[in-house]
C-alpha positions as CSV (number, residue, x, y, z in Angstrom):
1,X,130.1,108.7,132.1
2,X,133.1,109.7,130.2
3,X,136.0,112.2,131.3
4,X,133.9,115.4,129.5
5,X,130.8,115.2,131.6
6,X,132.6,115.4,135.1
7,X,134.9,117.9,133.5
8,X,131.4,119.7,132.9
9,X,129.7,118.5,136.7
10,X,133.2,120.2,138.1
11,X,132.9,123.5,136.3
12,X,129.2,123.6,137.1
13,X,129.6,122.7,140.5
14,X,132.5,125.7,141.1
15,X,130.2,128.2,139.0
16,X,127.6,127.3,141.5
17,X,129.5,128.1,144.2
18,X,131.1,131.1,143.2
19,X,127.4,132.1,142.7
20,X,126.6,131.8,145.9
21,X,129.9,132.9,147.5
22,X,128.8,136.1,145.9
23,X,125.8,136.7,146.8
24,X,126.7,136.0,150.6
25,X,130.3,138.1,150.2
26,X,131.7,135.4,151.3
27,X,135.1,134.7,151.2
28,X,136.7,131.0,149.7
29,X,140.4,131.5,150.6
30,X,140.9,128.7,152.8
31,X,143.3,125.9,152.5
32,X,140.5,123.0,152.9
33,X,138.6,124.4,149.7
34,X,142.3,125.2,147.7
35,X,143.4,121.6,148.4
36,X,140.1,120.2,147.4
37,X,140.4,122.4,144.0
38,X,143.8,121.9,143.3
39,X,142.8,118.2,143.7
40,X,139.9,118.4,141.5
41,X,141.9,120.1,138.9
42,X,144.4,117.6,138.6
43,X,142.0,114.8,138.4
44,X,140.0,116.6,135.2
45,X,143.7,117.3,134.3
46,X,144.6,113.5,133.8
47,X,141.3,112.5,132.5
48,X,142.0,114.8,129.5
49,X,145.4,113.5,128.9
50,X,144.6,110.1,129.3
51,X,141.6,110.6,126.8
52,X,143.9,112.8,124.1
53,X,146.9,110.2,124.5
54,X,144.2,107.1,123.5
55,X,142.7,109.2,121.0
56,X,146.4,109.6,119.7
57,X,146.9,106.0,119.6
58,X,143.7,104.8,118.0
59,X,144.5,107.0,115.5
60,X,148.3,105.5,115.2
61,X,147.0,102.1,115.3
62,X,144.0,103.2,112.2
63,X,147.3,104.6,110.2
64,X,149.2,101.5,110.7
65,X,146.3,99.1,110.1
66,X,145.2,101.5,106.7
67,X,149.3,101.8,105.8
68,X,149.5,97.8,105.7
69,X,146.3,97.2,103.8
70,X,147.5,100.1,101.1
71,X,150.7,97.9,100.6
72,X,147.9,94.8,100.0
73,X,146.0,96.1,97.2
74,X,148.6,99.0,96.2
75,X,147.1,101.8,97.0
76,X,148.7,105.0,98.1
77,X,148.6,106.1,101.5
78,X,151.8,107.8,103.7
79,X,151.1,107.2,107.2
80,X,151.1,109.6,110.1
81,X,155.0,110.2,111.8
């Protein structure tokens, strides 16, 4: 599983209960649920910035790879900053 599909299991999952919180009026403010969202948030958190900074990085090491093979055969190519 990559980092999108429990970013999409951990939305579900809190839609489903919020669903059902509602129908039974019940009420979620308790510290045991907050801690185990605020946890859950920071996990999806650093799942998407770990997969945006290797995204980042492929691409870096694409521009590098294409900026030394323009230099071979001379062909124009500026590379990324």
């Amino acid at each position: 599983m990559n980092q999108w599909d429990y970013k999409v299991l951990w939305s579900f999952g809190l839609a489903c209960l919020d669903i059902h919180a509602l129908r039974l009026k019940k009420d979620l403010h308790n510290h045991i649920f907050l801690s185990l969202l605020v946890v859950g948030d920071w996990v999806t958190a650093i799942l998407s910035l770990a997969a945006a900074c290797s995204s980042a990085e492929v691409m870096k090491a694409k521009a590098a790879f294409f900026s030394s093979i323009g230099s071979l055969i001379h062909l124009p190519f500026t590379p990324i900053p």
